[in-house]
C-alpha positions as CSV (number, residue, x, y, z in Angstrom):
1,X,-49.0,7.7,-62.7
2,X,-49.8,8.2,-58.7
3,X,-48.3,5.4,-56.8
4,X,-51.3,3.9,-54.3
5,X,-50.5,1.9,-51.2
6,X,-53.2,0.8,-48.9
7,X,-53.4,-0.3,-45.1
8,X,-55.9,-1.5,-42.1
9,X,-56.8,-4.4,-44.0
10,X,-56.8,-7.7,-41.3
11,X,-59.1,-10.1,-39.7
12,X,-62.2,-8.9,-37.7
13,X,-65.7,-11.1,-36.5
14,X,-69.0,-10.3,-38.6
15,X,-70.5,-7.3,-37.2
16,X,-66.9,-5.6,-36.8
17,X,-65.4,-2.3,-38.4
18,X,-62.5,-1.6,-40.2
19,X,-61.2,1.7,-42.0
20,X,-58.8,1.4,-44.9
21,X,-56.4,3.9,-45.7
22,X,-55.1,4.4,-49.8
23,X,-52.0,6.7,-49.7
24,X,-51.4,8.4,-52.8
25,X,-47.5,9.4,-53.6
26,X,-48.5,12.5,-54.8
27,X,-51.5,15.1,-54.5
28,X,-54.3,14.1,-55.4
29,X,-56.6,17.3,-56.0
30,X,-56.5,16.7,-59.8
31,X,-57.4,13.2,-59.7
32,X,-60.7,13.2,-60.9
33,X,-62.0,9.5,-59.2
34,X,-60.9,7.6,-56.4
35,X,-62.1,4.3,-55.3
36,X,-62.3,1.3,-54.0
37,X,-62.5,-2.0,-55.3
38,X,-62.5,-5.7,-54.1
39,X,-61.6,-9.3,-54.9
40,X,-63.1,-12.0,-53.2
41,X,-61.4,-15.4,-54.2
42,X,-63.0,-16.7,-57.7
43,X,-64.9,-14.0,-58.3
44,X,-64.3,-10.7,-60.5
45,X,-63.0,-7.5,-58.8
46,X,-65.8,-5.0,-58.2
47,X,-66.5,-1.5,-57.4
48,X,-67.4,-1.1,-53.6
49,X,-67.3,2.7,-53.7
50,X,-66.1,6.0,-55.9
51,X,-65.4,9.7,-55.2
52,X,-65.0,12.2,-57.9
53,X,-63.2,15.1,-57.7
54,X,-66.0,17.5,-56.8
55,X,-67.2,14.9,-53.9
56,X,-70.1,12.8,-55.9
57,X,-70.1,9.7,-54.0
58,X,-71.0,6.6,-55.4
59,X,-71.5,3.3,-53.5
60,X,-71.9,-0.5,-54.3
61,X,-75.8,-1.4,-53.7
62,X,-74.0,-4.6,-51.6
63,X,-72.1,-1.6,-49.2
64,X,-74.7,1.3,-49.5
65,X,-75.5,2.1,-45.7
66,X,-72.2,0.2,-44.1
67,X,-69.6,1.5,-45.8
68,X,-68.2,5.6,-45.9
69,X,-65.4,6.6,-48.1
70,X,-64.6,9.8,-47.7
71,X,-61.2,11.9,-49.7
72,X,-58.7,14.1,-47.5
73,X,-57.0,16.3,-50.6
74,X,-54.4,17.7,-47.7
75,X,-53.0,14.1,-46.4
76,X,-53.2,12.7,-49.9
77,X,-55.4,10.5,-48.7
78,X,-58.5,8.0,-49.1
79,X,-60.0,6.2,-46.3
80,X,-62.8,3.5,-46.6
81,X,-64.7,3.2,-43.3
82,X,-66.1,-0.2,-43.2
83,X,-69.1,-1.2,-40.5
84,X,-71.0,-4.4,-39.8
85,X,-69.0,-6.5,-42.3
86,X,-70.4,-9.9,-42.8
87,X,-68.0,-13.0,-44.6
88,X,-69.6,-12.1,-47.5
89,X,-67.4,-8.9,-47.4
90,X,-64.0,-10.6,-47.6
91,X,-61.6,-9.9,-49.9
92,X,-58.8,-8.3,-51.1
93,X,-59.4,-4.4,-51.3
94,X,-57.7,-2.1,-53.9
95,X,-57.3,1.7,-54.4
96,X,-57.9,3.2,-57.3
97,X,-57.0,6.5,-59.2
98,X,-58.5,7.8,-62.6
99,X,-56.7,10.8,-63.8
100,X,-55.4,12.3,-67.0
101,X,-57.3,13.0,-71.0
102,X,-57.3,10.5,-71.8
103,X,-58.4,8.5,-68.3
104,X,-55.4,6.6,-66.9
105,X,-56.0,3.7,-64.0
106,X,-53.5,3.2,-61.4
107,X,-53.8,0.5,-58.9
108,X,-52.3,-0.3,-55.8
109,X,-51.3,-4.0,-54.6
110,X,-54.7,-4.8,-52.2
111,X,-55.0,-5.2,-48.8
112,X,-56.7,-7.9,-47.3
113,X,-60.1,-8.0,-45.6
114,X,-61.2,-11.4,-43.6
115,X,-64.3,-11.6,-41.8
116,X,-65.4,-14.4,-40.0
117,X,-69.0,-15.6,-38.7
């Protein structure tokens, strides 16, 4: 399975932007879906946003219009751009790779995301 680390998690004040970065120990043409997913303390990890393969995009109705992830096949990389995050955005943020028949999850280890009011 692809190793995932992610980064550019950190505090920032509500109406601030962050971008995450998910690197990927290996390429990650075949991978059919990356994504993003969050924690917030108590609460069940979620999808905040997808990208297949092909480029199908798929965002969390809570994200839609604030958040961009976007899937750089040469750097191995995924990046989450996140705009006018409010507290209700903080959590801890994973990367996420489905690949494989049949599907196999790997997960990194988070990176946190505080935002204060």
């Amino acid at each position: 399975q692809v190793q995932l680390v992610e980064s550019g998690g950190g505090l920032v004040q509500a109406g601030g932007s962050l971008t995450l970065s998910c690197a990927a120990s290996r390429s990650i043409i075949s991978i059919k879906v990356m994504g993003w997913y969050r924690q917030a303390p108590g609460k069940q990890r979620e999808l905040v946003a997808t990208i297949t393969r092909g480029g199908t995009i798929n965002y969390a109705d809570s994200v839609k219009g604030r958040f961009t992830i976007s899937r750089d096949n040469a750097n191995n990389t995924v990046l989450l751009q996140m705009n006018s995050l409010n507290p209700e955005d903080t959590a801890v943020y994973y990367c996420n790779a489905v690949e494989g028949v049949p599907s196999a999850n790997s997960w990194g280890k988070g990176t946190q995301v505080t935002v204060s009011s």
